[in-house]
Gaussian input, Z-matrix of N, CA and C with variables (Angstrom, degrees):
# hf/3-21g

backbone

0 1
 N
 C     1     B1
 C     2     B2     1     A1
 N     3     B3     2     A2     1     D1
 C     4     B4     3     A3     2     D2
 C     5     B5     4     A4     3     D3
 N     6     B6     5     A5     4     D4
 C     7     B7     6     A6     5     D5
 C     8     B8     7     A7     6     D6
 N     9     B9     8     A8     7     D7
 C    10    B10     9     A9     8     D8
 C    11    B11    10    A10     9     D9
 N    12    B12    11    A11    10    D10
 C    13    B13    12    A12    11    D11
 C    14    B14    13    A13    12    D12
 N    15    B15    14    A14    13    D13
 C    16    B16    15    A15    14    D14
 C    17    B17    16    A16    15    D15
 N    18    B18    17    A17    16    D16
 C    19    B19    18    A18    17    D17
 C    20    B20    19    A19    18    D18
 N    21    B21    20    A20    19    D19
 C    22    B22    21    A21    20    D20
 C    23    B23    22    A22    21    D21
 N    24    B24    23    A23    22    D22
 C    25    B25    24    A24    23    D23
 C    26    B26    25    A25    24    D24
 N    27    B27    26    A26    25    D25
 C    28    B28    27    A27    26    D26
 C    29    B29    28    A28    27    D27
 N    30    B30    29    A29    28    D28
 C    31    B31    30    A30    29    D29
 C    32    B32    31    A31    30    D30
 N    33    B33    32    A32    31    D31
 C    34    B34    33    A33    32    D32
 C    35    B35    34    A34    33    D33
 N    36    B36    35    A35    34    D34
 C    37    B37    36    A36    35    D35
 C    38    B38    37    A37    36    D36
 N    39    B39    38    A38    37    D37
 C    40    B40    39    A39    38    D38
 C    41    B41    40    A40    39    D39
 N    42    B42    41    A41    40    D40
 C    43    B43    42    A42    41    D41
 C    44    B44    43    A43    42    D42
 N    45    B45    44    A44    43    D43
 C    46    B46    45    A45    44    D44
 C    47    B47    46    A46    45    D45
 N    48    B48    47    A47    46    D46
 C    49    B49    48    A48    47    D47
 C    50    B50    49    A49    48    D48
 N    51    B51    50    A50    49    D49
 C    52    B52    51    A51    50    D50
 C    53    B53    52    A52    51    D51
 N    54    B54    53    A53    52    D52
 C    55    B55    54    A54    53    D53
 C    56    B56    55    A55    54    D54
 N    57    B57    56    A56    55    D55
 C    58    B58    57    A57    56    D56
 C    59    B59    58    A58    57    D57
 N    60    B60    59    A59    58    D58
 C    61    B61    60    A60    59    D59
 C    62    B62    61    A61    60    D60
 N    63    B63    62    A62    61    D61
 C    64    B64    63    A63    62    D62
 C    65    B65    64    A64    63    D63
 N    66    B66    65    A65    64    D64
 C    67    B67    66    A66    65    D65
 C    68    B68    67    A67    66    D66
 N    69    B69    68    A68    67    D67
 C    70    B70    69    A69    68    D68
 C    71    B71    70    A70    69    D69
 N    72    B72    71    A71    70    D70
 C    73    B73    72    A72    71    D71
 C    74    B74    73    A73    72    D72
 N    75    B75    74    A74    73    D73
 C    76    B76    75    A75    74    D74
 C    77    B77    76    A76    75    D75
 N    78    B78    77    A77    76    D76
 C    79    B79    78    A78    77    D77
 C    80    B80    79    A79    78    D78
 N    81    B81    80    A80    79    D79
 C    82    B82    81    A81    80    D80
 C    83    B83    82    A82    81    D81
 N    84    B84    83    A83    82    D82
 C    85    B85    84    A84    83    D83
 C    86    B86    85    A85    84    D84
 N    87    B87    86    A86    85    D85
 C    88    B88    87    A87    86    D86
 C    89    B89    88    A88    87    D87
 N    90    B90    89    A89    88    D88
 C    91    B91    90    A90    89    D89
 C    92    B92    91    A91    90    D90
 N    93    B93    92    A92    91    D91
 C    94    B94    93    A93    92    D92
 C    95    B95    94    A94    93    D93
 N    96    B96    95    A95    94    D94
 C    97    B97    96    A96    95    D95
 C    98    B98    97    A97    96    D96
 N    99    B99    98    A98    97    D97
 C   100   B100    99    A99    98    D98
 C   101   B101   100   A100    99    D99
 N   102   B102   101   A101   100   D100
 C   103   B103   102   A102   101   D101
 C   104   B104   103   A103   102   D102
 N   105   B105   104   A104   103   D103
 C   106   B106   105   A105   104   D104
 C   107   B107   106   A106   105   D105
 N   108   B108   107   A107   106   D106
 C   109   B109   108   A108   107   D107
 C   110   B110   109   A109   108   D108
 N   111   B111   110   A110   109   D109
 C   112   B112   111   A111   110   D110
 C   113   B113   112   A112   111   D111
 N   114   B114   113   A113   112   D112
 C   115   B115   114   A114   113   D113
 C   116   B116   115   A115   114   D114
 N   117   B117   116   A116   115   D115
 C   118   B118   117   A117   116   D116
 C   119   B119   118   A118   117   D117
 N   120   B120   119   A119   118   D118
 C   121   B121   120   A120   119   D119
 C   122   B122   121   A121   120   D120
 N   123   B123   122   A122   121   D121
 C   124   B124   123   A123   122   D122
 C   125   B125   124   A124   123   D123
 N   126   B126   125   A125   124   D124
 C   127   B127   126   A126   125   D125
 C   128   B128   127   A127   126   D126
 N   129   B129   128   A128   127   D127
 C   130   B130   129   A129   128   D128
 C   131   B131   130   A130   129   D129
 N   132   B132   131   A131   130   D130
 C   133   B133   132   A132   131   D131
 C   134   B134   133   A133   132   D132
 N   135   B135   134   A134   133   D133
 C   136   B136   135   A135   134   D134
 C   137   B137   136   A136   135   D135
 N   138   B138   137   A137   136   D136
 C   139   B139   138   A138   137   D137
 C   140   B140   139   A139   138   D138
 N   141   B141   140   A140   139   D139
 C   142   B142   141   A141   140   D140
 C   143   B143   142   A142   141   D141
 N   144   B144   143   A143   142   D142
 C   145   B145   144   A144   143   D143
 C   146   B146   145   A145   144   D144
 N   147   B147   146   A146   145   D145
 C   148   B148   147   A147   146   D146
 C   149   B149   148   A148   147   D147
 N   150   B150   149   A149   148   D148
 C   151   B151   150   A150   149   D149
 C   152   B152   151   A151   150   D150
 N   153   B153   152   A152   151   D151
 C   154   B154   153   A153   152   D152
 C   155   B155   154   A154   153   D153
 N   156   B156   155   A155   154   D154
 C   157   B157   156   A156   155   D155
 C   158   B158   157   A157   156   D156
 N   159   B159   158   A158   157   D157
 C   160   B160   159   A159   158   D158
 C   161   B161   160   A160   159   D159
 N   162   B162   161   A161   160   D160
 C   163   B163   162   A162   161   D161
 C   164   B164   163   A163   162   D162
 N   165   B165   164   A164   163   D163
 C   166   B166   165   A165   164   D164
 C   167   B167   166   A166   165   D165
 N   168   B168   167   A167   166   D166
 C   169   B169   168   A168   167   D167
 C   170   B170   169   A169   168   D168
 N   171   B171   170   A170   169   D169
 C   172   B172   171   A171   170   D170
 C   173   B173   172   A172   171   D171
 N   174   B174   173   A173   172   D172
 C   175   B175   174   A174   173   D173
 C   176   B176   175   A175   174   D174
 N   177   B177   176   A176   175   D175
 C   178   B178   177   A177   176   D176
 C   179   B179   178   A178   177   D177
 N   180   B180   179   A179   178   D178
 C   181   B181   180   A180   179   D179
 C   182   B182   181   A181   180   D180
 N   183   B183   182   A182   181   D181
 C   184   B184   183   A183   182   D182
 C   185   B185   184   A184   183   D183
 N   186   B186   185   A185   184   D184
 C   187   B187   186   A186   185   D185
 C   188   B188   187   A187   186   D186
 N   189   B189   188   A188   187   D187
 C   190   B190   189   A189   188   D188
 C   191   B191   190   A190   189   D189

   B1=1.4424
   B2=1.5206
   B3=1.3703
   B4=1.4840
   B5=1.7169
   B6=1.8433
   B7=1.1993
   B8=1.8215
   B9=1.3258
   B10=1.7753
   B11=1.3442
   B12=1.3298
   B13=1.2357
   B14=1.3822
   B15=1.2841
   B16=1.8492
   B17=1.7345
   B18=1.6820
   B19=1.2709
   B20=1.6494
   B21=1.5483
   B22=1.9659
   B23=2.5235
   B24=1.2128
   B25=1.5001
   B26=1.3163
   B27=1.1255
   B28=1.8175
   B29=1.5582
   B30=1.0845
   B31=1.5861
   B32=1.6266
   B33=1.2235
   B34=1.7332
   B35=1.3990
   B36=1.4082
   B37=1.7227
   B38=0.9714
   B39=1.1379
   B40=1.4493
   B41=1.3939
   B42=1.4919
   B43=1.5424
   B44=1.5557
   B45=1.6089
   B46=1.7575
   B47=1.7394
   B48=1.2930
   B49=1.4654
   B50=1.7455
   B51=1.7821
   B52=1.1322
   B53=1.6986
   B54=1.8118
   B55=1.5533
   B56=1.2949
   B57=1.6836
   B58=1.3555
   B59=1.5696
   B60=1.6160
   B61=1.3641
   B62=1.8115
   B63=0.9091
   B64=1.4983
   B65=1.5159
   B66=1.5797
   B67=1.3631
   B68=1.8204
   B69=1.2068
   B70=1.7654
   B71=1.8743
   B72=1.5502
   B73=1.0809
   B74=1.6005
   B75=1.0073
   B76=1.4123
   B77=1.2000
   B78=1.5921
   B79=1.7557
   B80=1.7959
   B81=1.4897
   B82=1.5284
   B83=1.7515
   B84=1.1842
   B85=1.0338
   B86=1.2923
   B87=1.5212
   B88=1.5008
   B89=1.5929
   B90=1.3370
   B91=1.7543
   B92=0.9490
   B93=1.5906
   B94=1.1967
   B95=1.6658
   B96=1.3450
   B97=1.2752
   B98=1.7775
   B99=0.5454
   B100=1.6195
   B101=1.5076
   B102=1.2135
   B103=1.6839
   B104=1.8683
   B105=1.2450
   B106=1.6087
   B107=1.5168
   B108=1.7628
   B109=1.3997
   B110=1.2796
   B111=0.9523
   B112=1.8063
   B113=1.1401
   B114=1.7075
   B115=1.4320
   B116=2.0588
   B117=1.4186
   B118=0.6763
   B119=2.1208
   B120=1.7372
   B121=1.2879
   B122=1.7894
   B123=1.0974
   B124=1.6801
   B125=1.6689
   B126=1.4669
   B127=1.7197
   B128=1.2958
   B129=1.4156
   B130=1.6045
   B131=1.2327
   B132=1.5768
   B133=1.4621
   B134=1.4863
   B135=1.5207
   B136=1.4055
   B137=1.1177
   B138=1.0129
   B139=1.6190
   B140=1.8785
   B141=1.0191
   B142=1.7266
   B143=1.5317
   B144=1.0495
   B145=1.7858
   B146=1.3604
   B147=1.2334
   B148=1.7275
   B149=1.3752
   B150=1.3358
   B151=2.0298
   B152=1.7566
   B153=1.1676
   B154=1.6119
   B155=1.5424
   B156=1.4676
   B157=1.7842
   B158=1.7522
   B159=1.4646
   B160=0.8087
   B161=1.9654
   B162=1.6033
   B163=1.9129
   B164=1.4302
   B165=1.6224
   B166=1.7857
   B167=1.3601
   B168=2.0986
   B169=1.1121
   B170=1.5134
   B171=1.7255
   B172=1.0242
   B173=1.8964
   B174=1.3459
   B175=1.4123
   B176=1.6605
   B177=1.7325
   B178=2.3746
   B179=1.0614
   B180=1.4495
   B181=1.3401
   B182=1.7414
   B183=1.2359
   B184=1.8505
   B185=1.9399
   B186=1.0401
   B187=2.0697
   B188=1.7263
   B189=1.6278
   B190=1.5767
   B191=1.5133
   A1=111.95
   A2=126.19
   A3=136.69
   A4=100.83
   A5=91.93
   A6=102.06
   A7=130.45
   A8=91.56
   A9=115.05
   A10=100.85
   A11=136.02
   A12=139.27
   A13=96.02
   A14=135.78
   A15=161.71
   A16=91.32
   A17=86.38
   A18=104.10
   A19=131.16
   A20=78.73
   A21=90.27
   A22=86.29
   A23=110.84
   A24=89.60
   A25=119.01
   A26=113.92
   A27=132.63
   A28=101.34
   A29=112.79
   A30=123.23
   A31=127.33
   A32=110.19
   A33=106.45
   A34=109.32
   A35=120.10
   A36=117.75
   A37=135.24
   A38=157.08
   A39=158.95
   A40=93.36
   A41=115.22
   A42=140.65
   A43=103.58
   A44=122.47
   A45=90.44
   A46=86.53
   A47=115.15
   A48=122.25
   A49=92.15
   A50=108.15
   A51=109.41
   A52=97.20
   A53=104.89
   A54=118.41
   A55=104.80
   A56=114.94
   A57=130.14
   A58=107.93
   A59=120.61
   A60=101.31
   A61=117.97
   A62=129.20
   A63=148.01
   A64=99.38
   A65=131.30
   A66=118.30
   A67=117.98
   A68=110.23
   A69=111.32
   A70=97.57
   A71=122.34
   A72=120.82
   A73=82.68
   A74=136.09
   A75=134.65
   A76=114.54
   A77=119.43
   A78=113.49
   A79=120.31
   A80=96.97
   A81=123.46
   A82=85.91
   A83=133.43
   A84=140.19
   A85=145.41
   A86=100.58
   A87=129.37
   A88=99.97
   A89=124.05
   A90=121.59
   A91=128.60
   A92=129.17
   A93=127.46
   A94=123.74
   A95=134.42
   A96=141.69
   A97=97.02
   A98=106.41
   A99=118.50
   A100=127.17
   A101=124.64
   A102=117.70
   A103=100.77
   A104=115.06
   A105=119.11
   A106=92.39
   A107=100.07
   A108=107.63
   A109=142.75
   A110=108.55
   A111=110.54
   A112=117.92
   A113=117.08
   A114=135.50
   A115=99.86
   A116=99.40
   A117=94.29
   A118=111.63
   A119=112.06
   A120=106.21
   A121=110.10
   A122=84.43
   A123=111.54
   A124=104.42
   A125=106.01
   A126=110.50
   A127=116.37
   A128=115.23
   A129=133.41
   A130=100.42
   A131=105.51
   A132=118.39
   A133=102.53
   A134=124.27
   A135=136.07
   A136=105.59
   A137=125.13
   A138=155.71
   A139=103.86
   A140=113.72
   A141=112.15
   A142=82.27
   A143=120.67
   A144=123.38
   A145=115.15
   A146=127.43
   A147=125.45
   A148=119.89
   A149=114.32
   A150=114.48
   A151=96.33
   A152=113.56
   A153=95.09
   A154=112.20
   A155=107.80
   A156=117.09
   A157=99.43
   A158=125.46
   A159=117.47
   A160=110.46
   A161=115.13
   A162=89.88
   A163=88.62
   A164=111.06
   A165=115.97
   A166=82.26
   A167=125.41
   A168=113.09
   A169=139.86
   A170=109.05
   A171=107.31
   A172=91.02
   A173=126.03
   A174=116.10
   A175=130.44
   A176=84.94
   A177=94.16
   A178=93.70
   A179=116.20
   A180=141.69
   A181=115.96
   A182=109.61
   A183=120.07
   A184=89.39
   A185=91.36
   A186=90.44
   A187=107.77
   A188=81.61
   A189=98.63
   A190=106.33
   D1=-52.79
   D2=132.35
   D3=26.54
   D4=-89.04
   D5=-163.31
   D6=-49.01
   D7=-38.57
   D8=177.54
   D9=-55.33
   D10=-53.26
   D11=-154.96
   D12=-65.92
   D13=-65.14
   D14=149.40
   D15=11.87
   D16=-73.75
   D17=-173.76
   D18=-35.78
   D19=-51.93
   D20=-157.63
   D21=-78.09
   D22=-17.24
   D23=172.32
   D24=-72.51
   D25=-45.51
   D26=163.41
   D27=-16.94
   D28=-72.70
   D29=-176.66
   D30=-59.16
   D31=27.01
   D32=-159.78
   D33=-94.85
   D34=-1.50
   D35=-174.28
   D36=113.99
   D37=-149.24
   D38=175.94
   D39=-113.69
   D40=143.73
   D41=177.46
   D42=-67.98
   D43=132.97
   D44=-171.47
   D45=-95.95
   D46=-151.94
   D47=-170.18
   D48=-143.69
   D49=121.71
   D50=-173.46
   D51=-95.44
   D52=152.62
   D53=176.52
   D54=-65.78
   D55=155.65
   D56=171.65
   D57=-77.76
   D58=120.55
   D59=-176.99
   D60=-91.53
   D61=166.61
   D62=-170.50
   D63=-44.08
   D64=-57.36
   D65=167.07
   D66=-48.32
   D67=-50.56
   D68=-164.82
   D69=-62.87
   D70=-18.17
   D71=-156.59
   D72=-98.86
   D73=-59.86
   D74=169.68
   D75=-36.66
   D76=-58.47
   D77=172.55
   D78=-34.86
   D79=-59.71
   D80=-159.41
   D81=-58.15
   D82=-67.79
   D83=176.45
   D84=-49.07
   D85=-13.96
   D86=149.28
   D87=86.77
   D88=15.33
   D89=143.63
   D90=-77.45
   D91=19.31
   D92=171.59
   D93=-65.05
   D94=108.12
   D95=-144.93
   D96=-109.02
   D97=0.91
   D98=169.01
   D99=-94.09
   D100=119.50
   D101=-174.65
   D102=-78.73
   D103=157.80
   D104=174.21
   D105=-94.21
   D106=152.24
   D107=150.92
   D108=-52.42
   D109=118.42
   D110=-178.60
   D111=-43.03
   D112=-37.45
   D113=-173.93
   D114=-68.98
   D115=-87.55
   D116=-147.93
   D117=-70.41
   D118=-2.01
   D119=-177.74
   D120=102.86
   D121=173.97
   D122=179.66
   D123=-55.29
   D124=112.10
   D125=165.90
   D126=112.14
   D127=7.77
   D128=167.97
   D129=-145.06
   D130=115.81
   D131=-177.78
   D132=-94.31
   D133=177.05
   D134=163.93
   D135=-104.84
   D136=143.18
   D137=-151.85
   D138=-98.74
   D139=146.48
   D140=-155.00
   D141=-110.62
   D142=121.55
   D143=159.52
   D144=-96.73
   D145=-166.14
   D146=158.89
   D147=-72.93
   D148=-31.96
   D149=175.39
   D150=-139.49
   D151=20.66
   D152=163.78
   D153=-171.55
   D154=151.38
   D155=-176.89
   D156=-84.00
   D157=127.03
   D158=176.92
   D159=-111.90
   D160=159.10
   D161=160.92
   D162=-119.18
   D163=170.98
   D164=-159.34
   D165=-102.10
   D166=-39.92
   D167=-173.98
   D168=-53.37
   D169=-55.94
   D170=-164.08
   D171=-112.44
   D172=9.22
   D173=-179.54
   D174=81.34
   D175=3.46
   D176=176.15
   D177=-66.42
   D178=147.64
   D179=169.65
   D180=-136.53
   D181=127.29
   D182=-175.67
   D183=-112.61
   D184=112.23
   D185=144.34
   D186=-81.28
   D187=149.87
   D188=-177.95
   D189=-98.31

């Protein structure tokens, strides 16, 4: 029974290829207007509020 299971993943299709979205094209391109977290590094920015930079990941917060 093992084997069938093997089988039926084998068969799933061609891999599709996901689009580049409007931020990663902005990063790469160096208009990214957003600073990254210190914490967590390059590729998670902090989020611009009215008096403070927030990150959603790990929860750093800067007052402005």
């Amino acid at each position: 029974m093992a084997d069938k299971k093997k089988d039926a993943k084998k068969s799933e299709g061609p891999i599709k290829k996901h689009t580049t979205s409007n931020r990663q094209k902005n990063y790469e391109s160096g208009k990214a207007k957003n600073r990254f977290c210190p914490k967590c590094g390059p590729g998670v920015m902090l989020a611009d509020h009215k008096d403070r930079l927030y990150c959603g990941k790990c929860h750093y917060m800067e007052k402005k």
